[in-house]
C-alpha positions as CSV (number, residue, x, y, z in Angstrom):
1,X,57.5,65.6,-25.3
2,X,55.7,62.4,-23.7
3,X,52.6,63.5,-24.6
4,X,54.1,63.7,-28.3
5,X,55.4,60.1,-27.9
6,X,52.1,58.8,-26.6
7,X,50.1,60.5,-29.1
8,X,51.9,59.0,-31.8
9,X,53.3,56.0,-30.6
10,X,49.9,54.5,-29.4
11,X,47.5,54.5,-32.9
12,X,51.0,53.3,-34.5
13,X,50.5,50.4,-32.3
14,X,47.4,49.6,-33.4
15,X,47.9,50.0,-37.0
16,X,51.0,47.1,-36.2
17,X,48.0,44.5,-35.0
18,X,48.2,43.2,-38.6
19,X,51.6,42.2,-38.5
20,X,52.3,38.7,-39.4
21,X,52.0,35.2,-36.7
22,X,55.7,34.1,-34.9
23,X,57.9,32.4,-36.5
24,X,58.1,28.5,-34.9
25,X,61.5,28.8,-33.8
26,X,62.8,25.8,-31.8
27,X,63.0,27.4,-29.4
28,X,60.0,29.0,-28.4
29,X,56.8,28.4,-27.7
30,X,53.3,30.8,-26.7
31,X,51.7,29.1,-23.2
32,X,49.2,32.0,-23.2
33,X,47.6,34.6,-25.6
34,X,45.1,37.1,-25.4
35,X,46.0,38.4,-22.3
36,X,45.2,42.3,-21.3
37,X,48.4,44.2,-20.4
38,X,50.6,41.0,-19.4
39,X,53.0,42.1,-16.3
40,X,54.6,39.7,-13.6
41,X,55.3,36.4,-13.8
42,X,55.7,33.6,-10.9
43,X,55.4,30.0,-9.9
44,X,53.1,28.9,-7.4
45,X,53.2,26.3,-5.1
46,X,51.0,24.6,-6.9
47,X,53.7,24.4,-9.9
48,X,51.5,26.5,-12.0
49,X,52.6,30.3,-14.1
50,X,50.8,32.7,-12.4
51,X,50.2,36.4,-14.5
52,X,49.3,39.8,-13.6
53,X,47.4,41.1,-16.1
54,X,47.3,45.3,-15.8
55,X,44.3,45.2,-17.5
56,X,42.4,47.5,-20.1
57,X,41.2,50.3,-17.8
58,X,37.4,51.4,-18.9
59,X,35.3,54.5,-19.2
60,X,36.2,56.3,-16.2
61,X,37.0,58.0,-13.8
62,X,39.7,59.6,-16.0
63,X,43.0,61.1,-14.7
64,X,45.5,62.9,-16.6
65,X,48.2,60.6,-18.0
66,X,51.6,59.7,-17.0
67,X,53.4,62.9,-17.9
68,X,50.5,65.0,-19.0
69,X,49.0,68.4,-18.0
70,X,45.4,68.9,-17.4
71,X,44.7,69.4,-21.2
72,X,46.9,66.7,-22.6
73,X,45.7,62.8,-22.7
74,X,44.3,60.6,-20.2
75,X,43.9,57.6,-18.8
76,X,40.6,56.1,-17.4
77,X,39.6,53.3,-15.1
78,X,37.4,50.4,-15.0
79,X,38.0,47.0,-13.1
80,X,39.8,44.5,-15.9
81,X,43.3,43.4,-13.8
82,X,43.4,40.2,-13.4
83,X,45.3,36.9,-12.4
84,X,45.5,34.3,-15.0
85,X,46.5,30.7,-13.8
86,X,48.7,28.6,-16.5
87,X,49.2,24.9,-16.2
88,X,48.5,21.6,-18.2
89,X,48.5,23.5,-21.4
90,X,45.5,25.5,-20.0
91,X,45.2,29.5,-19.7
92,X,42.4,30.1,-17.1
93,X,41.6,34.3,-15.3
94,X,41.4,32.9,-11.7
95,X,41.1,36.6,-10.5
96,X,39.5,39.3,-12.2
97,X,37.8,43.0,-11.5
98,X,41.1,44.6,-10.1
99,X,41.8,48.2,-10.8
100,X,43.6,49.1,-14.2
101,X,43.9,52.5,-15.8
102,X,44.6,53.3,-19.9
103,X,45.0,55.4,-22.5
104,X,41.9,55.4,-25.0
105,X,42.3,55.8,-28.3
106,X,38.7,56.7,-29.5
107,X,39.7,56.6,-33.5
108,X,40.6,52.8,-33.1
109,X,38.0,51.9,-29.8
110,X,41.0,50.6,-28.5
111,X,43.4,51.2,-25.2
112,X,46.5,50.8,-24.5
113,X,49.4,51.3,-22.1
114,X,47.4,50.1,-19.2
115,X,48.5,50.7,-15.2
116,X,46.9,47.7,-12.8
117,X,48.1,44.7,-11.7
118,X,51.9,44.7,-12.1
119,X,53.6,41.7,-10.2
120,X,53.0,38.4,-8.2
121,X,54.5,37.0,-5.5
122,X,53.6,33.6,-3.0
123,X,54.9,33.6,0.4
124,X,56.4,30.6,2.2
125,X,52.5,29.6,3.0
126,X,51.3,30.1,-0.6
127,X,49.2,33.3,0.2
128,X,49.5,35.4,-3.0
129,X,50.4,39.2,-2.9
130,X,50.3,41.9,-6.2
131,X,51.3,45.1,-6.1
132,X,49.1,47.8,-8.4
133,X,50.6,50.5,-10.1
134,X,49.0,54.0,-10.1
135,X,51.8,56.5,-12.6
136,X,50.0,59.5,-10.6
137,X,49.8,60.9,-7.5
138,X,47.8,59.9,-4.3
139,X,45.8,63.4,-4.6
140,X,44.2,61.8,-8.2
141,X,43.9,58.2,-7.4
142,X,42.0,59.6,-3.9
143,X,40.0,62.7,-5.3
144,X,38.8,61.4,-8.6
145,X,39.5,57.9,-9.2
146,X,39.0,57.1,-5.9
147,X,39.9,53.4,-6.3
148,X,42.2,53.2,-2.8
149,X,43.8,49.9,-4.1
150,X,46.2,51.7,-6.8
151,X,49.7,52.4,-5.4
152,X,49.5,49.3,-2.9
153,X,50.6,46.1,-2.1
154,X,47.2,43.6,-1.6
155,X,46.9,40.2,-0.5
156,X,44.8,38.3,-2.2
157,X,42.4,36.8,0.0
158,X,40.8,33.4,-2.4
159,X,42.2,32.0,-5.9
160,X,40.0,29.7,-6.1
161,X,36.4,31.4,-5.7
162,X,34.7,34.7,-5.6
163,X,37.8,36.9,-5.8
164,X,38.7,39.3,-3.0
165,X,41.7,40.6,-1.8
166,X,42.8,42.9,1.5
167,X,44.7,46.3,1.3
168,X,48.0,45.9,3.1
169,X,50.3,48.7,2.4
170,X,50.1,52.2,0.5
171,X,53.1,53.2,-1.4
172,X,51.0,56.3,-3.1
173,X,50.6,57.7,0.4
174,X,53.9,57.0,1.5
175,X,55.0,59.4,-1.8
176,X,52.8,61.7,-1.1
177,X,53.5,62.1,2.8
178,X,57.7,62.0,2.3
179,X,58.4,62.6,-1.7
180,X,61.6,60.8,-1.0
181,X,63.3,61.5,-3.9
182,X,62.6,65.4,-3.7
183,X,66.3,66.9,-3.6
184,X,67.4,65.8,-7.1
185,X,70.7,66.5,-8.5
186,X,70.1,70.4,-8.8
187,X,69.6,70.2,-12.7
188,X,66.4,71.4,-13.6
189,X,64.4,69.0,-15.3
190,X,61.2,70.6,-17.0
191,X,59.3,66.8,-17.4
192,X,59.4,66.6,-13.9
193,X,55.8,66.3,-12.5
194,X,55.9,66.2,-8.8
195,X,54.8,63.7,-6.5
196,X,54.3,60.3,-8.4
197,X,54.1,56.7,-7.3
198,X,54.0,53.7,-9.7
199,X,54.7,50.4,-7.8
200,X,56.0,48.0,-10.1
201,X,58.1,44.7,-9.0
202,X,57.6,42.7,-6.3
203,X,59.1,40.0,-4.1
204,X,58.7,38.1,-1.2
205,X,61.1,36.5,1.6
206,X,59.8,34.8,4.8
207,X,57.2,37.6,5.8
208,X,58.6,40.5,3.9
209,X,57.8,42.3,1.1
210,X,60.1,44.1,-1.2
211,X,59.0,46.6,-3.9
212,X,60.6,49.1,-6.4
213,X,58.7,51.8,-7.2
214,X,59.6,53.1,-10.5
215,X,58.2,56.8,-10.1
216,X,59.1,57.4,-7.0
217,X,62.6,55.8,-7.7
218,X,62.5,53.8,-4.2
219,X,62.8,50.8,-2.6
220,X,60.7,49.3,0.1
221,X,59.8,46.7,2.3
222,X,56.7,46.1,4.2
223,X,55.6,43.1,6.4
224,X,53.2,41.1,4.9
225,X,50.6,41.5,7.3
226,X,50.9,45.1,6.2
227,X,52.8,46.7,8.9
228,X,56.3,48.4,9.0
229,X,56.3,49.6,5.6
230,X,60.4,51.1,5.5
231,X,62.0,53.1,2.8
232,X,65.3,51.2,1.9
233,X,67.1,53.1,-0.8
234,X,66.5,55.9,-3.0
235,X,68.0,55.6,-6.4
236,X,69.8,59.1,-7.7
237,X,69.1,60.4,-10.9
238,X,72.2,61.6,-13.0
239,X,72.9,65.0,-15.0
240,X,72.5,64.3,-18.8
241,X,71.6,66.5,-22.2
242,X,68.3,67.3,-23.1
243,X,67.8,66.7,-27.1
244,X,65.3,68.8,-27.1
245,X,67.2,72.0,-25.6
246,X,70.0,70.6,-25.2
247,X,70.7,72.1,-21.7
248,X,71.4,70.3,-18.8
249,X,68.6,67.9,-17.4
250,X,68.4,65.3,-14.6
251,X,67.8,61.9,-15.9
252,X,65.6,59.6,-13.4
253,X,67.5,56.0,-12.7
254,X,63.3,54.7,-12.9
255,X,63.5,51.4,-10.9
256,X,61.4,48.4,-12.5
257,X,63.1,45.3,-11.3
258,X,64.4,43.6,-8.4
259,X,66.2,39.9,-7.8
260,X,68.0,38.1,-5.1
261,X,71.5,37.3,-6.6
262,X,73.3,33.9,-4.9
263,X,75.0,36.3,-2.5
264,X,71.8,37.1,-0.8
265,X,72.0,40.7,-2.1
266,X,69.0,42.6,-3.7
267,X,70.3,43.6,-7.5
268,X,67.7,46.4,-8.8
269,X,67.3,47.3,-12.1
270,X,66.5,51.1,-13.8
271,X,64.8,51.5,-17.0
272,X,66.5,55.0,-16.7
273,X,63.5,58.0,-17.7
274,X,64.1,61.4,-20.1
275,X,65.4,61.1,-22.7
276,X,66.3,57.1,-22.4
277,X,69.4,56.9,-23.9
278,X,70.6,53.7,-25.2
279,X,73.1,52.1,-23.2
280,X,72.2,53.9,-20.0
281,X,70.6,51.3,-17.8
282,X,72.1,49.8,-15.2
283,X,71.8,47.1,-12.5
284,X,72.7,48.1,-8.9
285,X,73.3,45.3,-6.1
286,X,72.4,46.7,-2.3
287,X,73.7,44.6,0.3
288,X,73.2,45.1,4.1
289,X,73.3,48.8,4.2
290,X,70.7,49.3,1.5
291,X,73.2,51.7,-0.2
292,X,73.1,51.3,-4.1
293,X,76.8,50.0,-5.5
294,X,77.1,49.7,-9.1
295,X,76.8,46.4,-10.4
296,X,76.6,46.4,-14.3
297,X,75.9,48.6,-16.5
298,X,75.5,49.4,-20.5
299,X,72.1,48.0,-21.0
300,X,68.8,50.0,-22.4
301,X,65.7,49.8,-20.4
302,X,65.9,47.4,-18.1
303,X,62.6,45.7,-17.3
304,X,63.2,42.9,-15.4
305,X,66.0,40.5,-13.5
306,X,66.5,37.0,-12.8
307,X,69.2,34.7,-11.4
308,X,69.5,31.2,-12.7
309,X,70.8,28.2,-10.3
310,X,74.5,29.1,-11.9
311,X,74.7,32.6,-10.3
312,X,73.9,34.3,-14.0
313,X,71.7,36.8,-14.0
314,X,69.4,37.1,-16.8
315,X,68.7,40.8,-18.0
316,X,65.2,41.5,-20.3
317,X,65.2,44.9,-21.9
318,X,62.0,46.5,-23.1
319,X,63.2,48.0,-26.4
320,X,66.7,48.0,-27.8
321,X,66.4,51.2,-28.8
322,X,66.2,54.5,-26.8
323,X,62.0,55.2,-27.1
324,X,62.8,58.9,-27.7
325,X,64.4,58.4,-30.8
326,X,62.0,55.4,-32.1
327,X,62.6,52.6,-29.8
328,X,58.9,52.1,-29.6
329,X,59.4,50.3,-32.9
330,X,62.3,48.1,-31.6
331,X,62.6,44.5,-29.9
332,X,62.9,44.2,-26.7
333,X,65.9,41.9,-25.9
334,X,67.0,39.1,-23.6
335,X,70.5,38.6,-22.2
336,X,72.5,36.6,-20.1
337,X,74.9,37.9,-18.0
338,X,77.4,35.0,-17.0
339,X,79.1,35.2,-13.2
340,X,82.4,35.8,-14.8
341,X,80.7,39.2,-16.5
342,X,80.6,37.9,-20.3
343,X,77.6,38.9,-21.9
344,X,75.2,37.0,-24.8
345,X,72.3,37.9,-26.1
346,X,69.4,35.1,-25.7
347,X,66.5,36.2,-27.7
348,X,65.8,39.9,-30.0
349,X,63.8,41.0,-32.7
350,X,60.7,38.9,-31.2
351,X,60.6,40.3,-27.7
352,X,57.9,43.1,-28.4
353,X,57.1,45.3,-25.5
354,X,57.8,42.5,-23.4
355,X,57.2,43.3,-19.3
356,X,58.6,40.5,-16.9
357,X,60.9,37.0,-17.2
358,X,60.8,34.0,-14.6
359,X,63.7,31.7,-14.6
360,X,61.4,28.1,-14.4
361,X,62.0,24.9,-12.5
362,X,63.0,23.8,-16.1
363,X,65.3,25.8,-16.8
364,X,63.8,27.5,-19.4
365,X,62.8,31.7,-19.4
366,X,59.0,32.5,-19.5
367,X,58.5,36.0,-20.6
368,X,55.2,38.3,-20.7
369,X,55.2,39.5,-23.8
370,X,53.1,42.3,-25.9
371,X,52.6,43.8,-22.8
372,X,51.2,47.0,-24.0
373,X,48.4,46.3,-25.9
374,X,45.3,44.5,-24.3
375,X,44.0,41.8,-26.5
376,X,47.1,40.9,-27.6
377,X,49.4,39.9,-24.5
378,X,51.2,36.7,-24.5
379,X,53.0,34.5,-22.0
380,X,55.9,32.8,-24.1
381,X,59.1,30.1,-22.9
382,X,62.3,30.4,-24.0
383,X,64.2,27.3,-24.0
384,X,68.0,27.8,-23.2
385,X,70.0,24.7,-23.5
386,X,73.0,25.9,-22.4
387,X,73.4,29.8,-20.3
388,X,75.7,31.1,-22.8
389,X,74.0,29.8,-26.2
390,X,72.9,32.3,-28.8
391,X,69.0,31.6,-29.7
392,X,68.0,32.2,-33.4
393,X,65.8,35.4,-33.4
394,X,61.9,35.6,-33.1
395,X,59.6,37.5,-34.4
396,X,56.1,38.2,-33.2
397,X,54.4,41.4,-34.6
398,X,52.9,44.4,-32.5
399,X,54.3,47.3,-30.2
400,X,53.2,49.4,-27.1
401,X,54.1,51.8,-25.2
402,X,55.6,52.4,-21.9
403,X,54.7,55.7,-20.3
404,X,53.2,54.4,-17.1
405,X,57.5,53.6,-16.5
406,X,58.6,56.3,-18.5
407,X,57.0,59.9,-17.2
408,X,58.7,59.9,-13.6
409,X,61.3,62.6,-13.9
410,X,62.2,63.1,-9.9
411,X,65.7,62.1,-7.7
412,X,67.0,61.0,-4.8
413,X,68.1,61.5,-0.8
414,X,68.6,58.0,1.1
415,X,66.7,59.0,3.7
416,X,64.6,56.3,5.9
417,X,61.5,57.1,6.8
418,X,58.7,54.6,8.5
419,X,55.0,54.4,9.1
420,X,53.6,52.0,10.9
């Protein structure tokens, strides 16, 4: 059924280029456009928006994609990730030649749904670190790719000159080596593809690095010198209907964000996988034990997290809609979740395929946004006068896809494991 879903969904999101400019709401306002796969957002030392940009992949090495069999569609590689720098009303790619995978879709010379460059993070020193997605397993990033920096953590070694970066940890080998996830709920799941690592969000305290990856459905943390990488938590996948056959499947919890909530807790979110039913997402909060507890729930494809100075936690959803039955076509949406557990929704119909939120030193929400279709990303801010106002609704124009968060269809045993 993916395959179906990228087959159709991705020409559909070309045809949607055409749509009309944003409305100039009051509220918001574009800091960047023409951005490749927009993914993580951060604040540097320097006060500047930093961006992971996952890229547009190239002509190859190809690989099968997310979800695929050897005779369904691929994905192909060429080295357009980047880091793009905004500040002082100016958009500049500080960093560029990183890994990125896509889809190409030859009728259109276009690609989309890239896998590269997915999140940034400064430590206490202002060293940056990204972590690079892969949506495969180490066996096809090593064998055919063989681009070693997808599935890992990097440090990136210069900003502001020729760009290198160092290798620090490999979550793709770590899948490969443990499968963490392997015991499942029992339900058979039929989309289930085996070992699979897709690194996704990122963050940084003192000298450790935490990261979700959203097909393996893990957490970890790793030094950030690149030693004692640890499995944290597993994340359990739950029993739910298959529209398709409507037997029994196991549903993947998908993990794509992570926050540090005012209690000191880490507060994970799940974009949930198969069949992505609306309302299914949920947020889990791990304190010491690393044991996921329940935290909210009721959302739809949870994308990313963030905490503002009050203790709410803001909550970006990459379609309102399950993407099984449509949701490609539907607005992402924003929404605040106030400490006392009252909900409002911030900003819809204008969120399209967005991919990360920061909380700024102003207050306001910056959002990557059109983060599907390279060419057409955009960094945009969201003012919020007060947590619990209702924005007026924007609109912006094109869709993507998501596969490289959707195809992971595996589960969970909390087991710890570490390499050194």
């Amino acid at each position: 059924m993916l395959k179906k879903l990228l087959m159709v969904a991705a020409p559909a999101a070309f045809i949607a280029l055409g749509v009309g400019e944003a409305s100039q709401a009051a509220t918001f306002q574009v800091l960047a456009s023409g951005l490749d796969s927009p993914r993580g957002l951060t604040f540097g030392p320097d006060g500047a928006l930093y961006v992971t940009e996952a890229g547009r992949g190239g002509t190859g090495p190809c690989i099968p994609a997310p979800g695929s069999g050897p005779d369904g569609p691929i994905v192909c590689y060429g080295p357009t990730g980047a880091v793009t720098r905004i500040q002082n009303g100016t958009q500049e790619r500080i960093v560029t030649g990183l890994p990125s995978i896509a889809l190409p879709i030859p009728e259109f010379s276009i690609t989309v749904d890239a896998t590269g460059p997915h999140d940034i993070q400064f430590d206490s020193t202002g060293k940056p670190y990204v972590v690079l997605g892969l949506g495969s397993s180490p066996e096809q990033r090593d064998e055919v790719l063989q681009i070693p920096e997808f599935g890992q953590l990097i440090a990136i070694d210069n900003l502001n000159g020729e760009a290198s970066w160092t290798r620090l940890a490999d979550l793709a080998a770590y899948e490969g080596l443990y499968n963490p996830d392997r015991l499942g709920s029992g339900f058979y799941n039929p989309y289930n593809n085996g070992i699979d690592s897709n690194p996704y969000a990122l963050l940084i305290q003192d000298d450790t690095a935490y990261i979700v990856d959203a097909a393996g459905n893990d957490f970890f943390q790793v030094k950030t010198d690149g030693s004692g990488l640890e499995l944290l938590s597993v994340f359990p996948e739950r029993p739910v209907a298959d529209p398709i056959t409507g037997q029994t499947i196991g549903m993947q919890s998908v993990p794509t964000a992570i926050a540090t909530g005012p209690d000191g807790a880490f507060y994970i979110g799940e974009f949930t996988g198969f069949p992505y039913p609306e309302k299914a997402a949920r947020i889990f909060r791990l304190d010491s034990d690393n044991q996921p507890v329940l935290y909210a729930d009721g959302f739809t494809q949870i994308i990313d997290l963030a905490f503002d100075n009050e203790g709410g936690l803001y909550v970006l959803e990459f379609a309102s809609e399950s993407l099984f039955s449509g949701g490609f076509t539907s607005p992402g949406t924003l929404i605040y979740l106030d400490p006392n557990g009252t909900r409002t929704t911030i900003a819809s119909d204008g969120l399209i395929s967005p991919t990360a939120l920061e909380v700024g030193p102003d207050g306001a929400i910056y959002v990557s946004n059109r983060g599907f279709i390279p060419g057409q990303g955009q960094v945009v801010r969201i003012s919020v006068p007060e947590p619990t106002s209702t924005l007026g609704l924007l609109a912006f124009g094109v869709f993507g896809t998501a596969s490289c968060l959707l195809h992971k269809q595996k589960s969970a045993n909390p087991v710890k494991n570490r390499v050194g």
